[in-house]
N, C-alpha and C positions, 0 to 999 in steps of 0.2 A: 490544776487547770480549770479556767473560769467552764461554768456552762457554754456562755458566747464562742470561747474561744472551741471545745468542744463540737458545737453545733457547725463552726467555719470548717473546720478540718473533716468533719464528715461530708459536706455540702461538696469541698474539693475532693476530697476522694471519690465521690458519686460522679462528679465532673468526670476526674480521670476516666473512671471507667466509663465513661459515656463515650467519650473521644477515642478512646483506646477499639472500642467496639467499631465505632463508628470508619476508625481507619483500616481497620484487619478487615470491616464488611466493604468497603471499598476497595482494598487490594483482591479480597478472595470474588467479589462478584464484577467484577471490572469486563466488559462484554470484550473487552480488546485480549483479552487472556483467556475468554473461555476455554475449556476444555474439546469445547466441536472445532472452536479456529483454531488451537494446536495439534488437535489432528488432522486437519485438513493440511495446513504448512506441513505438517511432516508427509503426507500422503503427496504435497504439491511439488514440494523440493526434489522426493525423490523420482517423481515422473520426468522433472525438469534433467534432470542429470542424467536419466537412462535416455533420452531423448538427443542428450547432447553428445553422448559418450557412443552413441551409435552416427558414424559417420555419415552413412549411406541416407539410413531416415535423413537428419538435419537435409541433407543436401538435396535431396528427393523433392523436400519441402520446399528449400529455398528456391530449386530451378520450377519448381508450379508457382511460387508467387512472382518472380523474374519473368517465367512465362506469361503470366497473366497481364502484369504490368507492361509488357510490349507490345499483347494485341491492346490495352486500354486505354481511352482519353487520360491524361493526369488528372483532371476533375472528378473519375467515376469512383462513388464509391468502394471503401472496401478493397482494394484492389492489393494495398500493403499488406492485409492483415490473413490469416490463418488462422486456426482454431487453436495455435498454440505457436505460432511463429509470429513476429511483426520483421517487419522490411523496411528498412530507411531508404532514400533518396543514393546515399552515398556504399550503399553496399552493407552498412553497419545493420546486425539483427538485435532482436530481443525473441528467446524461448521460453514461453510465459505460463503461464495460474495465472485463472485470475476465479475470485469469487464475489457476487451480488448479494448484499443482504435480502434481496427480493428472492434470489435464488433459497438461503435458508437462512430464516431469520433469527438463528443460532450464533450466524457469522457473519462479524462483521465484516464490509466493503476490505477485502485484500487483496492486492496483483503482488504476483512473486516473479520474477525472470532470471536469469542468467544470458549475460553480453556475450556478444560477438568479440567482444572485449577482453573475456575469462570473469569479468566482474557479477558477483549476487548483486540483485536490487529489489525491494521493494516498494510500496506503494499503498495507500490508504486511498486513493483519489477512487472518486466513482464513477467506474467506465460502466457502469448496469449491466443488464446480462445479455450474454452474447456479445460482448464491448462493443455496442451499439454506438456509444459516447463516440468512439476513435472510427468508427465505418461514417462516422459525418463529416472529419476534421482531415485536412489535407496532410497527406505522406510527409513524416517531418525530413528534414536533412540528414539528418544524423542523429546517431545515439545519446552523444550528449546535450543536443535539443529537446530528445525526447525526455530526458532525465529531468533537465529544469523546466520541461512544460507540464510533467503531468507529475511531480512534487514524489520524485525516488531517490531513495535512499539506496547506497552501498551496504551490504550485512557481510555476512560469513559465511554463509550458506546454510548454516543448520543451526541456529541460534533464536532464542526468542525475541532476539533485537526488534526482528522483520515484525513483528505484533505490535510496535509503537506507531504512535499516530502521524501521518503526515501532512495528510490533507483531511478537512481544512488549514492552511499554517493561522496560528496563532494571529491573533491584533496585532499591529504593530501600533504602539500610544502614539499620538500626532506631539510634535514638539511644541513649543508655544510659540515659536515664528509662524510654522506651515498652519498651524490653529489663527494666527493672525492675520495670514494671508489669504485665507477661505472666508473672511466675515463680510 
């Protein structure tokens, strides 16, 4: 084997291992998988489920936000939400986690829920803390408004699915008509 040829097959091999580091240090330090926001989901999941599986709490809940919303203007803040419940327009709920990366900057932006539905969902979107974001924004209709307004996913319930990103969604590339139509 030539020197040249020598010196190439080292160069790629340094490569490899460049890339090879470089992807294991992207999966193992990936902020969406840390180790604080899986235990937090697992810590969140399971409040969400004792919450649910006790009938009397949920409904306790539900009749003080029902209540609320009957003395309230539909305009007044807040009025849907709870520290762990939201309230649709149509009766439909969310039994929610949620965490702020302002809250600990360990974790990234997460909302966890389980439906009025039986359905898991999550969420990456940033409601800040004390879901301030949602105490601005009018009572939606229903649950699957809420789902495609504030970009939730269906999971499993105890899976690391719910760690993948939502929001922001992705660019979507302009076509070359709709790029022709904007000049």
């Amino acid at each position: 084997m030539s020197r040249v040829a020598k010196g190439l097959l080292i160069v790629a091999g340094i490569c490899g291992l460049l890339i090879a580091l470089w992807g294991w240090a992207a999966i193992r330090y990936n902020p969406l998988r840390s180790e604080a926001r899986r235990a937090w989901k697992e810590k969140a999941i399971a409040e969400i489920a004792a919450r649910v599986a006790d009938p009397s709490r949920l409904n306790g809940e539900l009749d003080a936000l029902r209540s609320a919303q009957a003395r309230e203007e539909p305009r007044e803040e807040g009025f849907w939400i709870s520290d762990h419940l939201l309230l649709m327009r149509n009766g439909d709920w969310l039994a929610y986690a949620s965490i702020c990366q302002k809250e600990d900057r360990r974790i990234r932006d997460l909302f966890l829920a389980r439906g009025s539905d039986g359905q898991w969902y999550y969420s990456t979107y940033h409601f800040c803390i004390g879901m301030v974001v949602l105490r601005m924004e009018e009572q939606p209709e229903s649950l699957a408004e809420f789902v495609k307004a504030y970009y939730l996913r269906p999971f499993d319930g105890h899976s690391d699915e719910c760690l993948r990103k939502t929001w922001p969604p992705a660019a979507r590339p302009r076509s070359a008509s709709s790029s022709a139509n904007h000049r």
